[in-house]
C-alpha positions in Angstrom: 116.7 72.5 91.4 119.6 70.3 92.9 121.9 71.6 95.4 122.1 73.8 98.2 119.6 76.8 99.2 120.8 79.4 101.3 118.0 81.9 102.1 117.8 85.7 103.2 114.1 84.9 104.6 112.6 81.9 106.5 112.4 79.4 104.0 111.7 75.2 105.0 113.8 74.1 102.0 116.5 76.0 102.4 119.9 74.2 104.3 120.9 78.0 105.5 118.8 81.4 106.3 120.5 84.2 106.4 118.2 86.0 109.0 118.1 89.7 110.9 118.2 89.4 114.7 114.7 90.9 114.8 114.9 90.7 118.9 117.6 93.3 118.9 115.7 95.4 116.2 112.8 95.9 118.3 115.2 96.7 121.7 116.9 99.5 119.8 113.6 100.9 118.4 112.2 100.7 122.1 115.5 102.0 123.3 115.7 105.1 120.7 111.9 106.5 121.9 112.4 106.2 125.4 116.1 108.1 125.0 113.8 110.4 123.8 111.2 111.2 126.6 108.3 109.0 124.9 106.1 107.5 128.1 103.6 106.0 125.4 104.5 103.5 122.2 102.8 101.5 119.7 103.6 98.5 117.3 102.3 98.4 113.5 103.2 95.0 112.2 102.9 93.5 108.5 100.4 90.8 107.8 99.8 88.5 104.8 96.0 87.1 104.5 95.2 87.9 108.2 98.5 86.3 109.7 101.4 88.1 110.8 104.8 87.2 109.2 107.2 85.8 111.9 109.9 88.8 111.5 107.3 90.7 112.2 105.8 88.9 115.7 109.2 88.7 116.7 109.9 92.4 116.4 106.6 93.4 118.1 107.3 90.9 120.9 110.6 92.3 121.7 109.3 96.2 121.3 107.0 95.6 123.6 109.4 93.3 126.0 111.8 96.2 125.9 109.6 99.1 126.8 107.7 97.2 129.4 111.5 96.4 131.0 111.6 100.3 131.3 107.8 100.9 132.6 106.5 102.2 129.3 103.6 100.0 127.9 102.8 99.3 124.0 99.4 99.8 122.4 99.1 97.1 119.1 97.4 98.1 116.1 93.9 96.1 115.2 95.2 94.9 112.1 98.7 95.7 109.3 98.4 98.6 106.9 98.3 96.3 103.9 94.6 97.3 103.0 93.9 100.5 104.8 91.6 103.4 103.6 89.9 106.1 105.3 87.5 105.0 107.7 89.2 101.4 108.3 90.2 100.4 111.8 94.2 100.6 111.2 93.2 104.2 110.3 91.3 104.9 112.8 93.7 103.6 115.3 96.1 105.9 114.3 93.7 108.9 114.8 92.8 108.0 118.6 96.8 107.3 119.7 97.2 109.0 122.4 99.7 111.9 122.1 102.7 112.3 122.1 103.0 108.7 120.6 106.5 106.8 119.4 104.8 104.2 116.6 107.5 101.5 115.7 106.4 99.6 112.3 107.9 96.3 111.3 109.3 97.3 108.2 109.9 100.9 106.2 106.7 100.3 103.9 104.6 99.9 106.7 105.7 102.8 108.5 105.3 105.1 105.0 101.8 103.5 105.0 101.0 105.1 109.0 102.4 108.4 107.6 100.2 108.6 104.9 97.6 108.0 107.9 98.7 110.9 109.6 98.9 113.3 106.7 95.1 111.9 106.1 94.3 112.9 109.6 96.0 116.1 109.6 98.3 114.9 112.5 102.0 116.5 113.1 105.0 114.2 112.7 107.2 113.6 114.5 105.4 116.5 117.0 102.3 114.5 117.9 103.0 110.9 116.6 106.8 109.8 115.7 107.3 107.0 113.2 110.1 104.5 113.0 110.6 102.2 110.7 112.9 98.9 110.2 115.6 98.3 107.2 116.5 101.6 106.6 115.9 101.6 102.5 117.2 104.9 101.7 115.3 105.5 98.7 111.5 105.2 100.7 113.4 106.6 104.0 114.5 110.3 101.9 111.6 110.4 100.0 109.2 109.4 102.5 107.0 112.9 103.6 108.6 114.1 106.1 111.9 111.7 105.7 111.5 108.4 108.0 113.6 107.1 110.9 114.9 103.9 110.4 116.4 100.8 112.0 119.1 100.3 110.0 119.6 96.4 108.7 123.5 95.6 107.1 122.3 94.0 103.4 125.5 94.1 102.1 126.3 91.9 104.5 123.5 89.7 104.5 124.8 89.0 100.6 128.2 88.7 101.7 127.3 85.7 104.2 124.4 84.5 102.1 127.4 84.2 99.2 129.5 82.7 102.2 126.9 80.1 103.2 126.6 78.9 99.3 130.6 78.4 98.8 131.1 76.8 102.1 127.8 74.5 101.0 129.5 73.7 97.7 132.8 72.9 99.4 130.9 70.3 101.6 130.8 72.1 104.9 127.1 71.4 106.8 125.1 74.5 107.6 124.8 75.5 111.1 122.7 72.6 113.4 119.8 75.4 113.4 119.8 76.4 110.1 120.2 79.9 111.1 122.4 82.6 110.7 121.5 86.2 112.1 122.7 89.3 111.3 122.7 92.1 113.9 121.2 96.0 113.0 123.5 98.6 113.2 121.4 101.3 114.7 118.9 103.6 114.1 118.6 106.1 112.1 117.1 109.3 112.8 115.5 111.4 110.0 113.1 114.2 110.7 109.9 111.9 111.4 111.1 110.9 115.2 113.6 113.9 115.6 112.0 115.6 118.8 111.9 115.3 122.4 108.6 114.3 123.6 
């Protein structure tokens, strides 16, 4: 393929990546447990062949930056959800939280995985462990049992500049010096599986 490659993931051969600002995703989902009395968190990221993707680091990193800022520390999982069963240590993690417990997973899929945990273990959520997930895909978020809490990412945007990027490429502009371009969340959204006060 000849031309120019914009991205919506970190990608070496692309001249543009259309990114999320994953430091401000893990600061609101810090931000939206503490608002709501929890004194003890957890991060659940998502791995690929042992190694954790680098949305994911960065969204742990600034979880756990945020809620330290504010006194409250972060317990990390031993491992992503990608293979769990009953019995692994991801699972049994989960069991031994203590509670109340806000657990933020890097993405929706990972966070549907820990409440599949939970309904394994017979644990209440949101009332003994809440669950928040990132990218608020409303199909998994409604459906999810009970409905999951989500940071919310734009995507129409990130087509809108991804299309932007590809015109302005074609047109001979350069892309940006880092290659970069983020995309800010627009909140979180609360569904019933962090809707309490701890």
């Amino acid at each position: 393929f000849h031309g120019p490659v914009v991205s919506i993931m970190a990608n070496d051969s692309a001249a543009v990546c259309i990114e999320r600002q994953n430091t401000m995703i893990g600061e609101m989902a810090a931000d939206s447990f503490i608002a709501r009395g929890f004194g003890r968190l957890a991060f659940v990221p998502v791995r690929a062949a042992g190694t954790q993707w680098r949305y994911s680091a960065e969204r742990q990193d600034s979880f756990v930056r945020a809620a330290q800022r504010r006194g409250v520390s972060v317990l990390l999982s031993p491992g992503g959800v990608e293979s769990w069963t009953p019995g692994s240590s991801i699972c049994e993690w989960v069991k031994q939280l203590p509670r109340p417990c806000g657990i933020f997973c890097a993405t929706d899929l990972a966070a549907m995985e820990v409440l599949a945990m939970c309904r394994y273990h017979g644990i209440a959520v949101p009332e003994e462990l809440a669950v928040l997930g990132c990218d608020n895909d409303e199909y998994w978020c409604e459906t999810a049992r009970p409905p999951l809490s989500s940071v919310s990412i734009p995507w129409r945007r990130v087509g809108y500049t991804a299309a932007e990027w590809v015109d302005r490429l074609l047109m001979g502009r350069k892309p940006p010096r880092s290659r970069y371009v983020l995309i800010e969340p627009t909140g979180v959204v609360v569904r019933q599986s962090t809707d309490v006060v701890a």
